[in-house]
C-alpha positions, -999 to +999 in steps of 0.1 A: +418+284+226+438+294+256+424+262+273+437+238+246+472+260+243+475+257+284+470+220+281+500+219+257+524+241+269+518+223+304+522+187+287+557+202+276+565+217+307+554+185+323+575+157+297+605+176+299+610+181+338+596+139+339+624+130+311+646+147+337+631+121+368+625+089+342+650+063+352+642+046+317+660+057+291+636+048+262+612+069+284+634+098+287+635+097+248+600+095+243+592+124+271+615+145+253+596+143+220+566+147+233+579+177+255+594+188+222+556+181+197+539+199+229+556+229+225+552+231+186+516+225+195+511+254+221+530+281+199+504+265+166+473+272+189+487+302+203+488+315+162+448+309+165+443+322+194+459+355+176+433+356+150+404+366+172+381+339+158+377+325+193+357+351+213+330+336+203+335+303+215+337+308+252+299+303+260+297+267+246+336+258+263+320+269+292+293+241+287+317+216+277+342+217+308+311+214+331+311+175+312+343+170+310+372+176+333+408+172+321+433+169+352+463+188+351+486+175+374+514+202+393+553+203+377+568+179+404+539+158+408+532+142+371+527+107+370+548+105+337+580+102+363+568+064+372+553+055+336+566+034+311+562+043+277+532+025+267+516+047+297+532+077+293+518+071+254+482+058+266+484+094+292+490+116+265+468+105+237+439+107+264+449+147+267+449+147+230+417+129+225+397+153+248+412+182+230+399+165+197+365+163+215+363+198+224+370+208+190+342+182+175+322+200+202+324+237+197+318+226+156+285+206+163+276+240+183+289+263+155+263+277+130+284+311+118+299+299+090+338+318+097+332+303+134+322+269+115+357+270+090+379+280+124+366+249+138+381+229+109+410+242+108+416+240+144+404+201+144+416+191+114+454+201+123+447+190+161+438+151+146+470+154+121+492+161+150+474+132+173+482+108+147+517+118+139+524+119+178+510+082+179+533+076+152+562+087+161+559+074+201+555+039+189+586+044+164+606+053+196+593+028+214+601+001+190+636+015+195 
């Protein structure tokens, strides 16, 4: 849980100072909202995190980082500064999509039934968010 809330709170750290650098303004736009739904995101997980459902989970996130590694680029050094939007959509989907995966993950692993129902939750709100941010970057980049 702290993983997946780190990896949004640093995409909104990251899309807000890269609006700042973007010399495209349909960029800047678009790194704003998703600067803005990252954000939203992190204080959602963080709500979660609070419930002390996800002690248990740390064994099998251990397993799943050792298969898949995420980078996490420094503030300053984000490729989102030289993206366009399709890549800057492309870039952030692919964060999105590999917290979707650890989600599916931990649930395969899951047999404890309140550990199982988390899981759901958790996935079911993170796809429902993935969709709407697809939805919405391609509205503003229609604009």
């Amino acid at each position: 849980m702290q993983w997946t809330k780190n990896i949004h709170q640093q995409l909104h750290v990251f899309a807000a100072h890269c609006a700042l650098e973007n010399d495209s303004e349909r960029s800047e736009l678009l790194l704003e909202y998703i600067s803005s739904h990252e954000k939203k995101m992190a204080r959602v997980i963080r709500q979660f995190e609070d419930n002390g459902n996800s002690n248990a989970l740390n064994t099998y996130c251990r397993h799943f980082y050792e298969k898949t590694a995420i980078p996490i680029h420094l503030t300053g050094e984000h490729p989102f500064e030289k993206m366009d939007t399709d890549e800057i959509a492309i870039a952030t989907l692919e964060y999105h999509k590999n917290i979707v995966g650890l989600f599916e993950y931990l649930q395969n692993c899951s047999s404890a039934p309140s550990v199982t129902e988390f899981l759901s939750n958790i996935l079911s709100l993170e796809e429902a968010e993935k969709r709407l941010l697809a939805r919405n970057m391609k509205q503003i980049d229609d604009l």
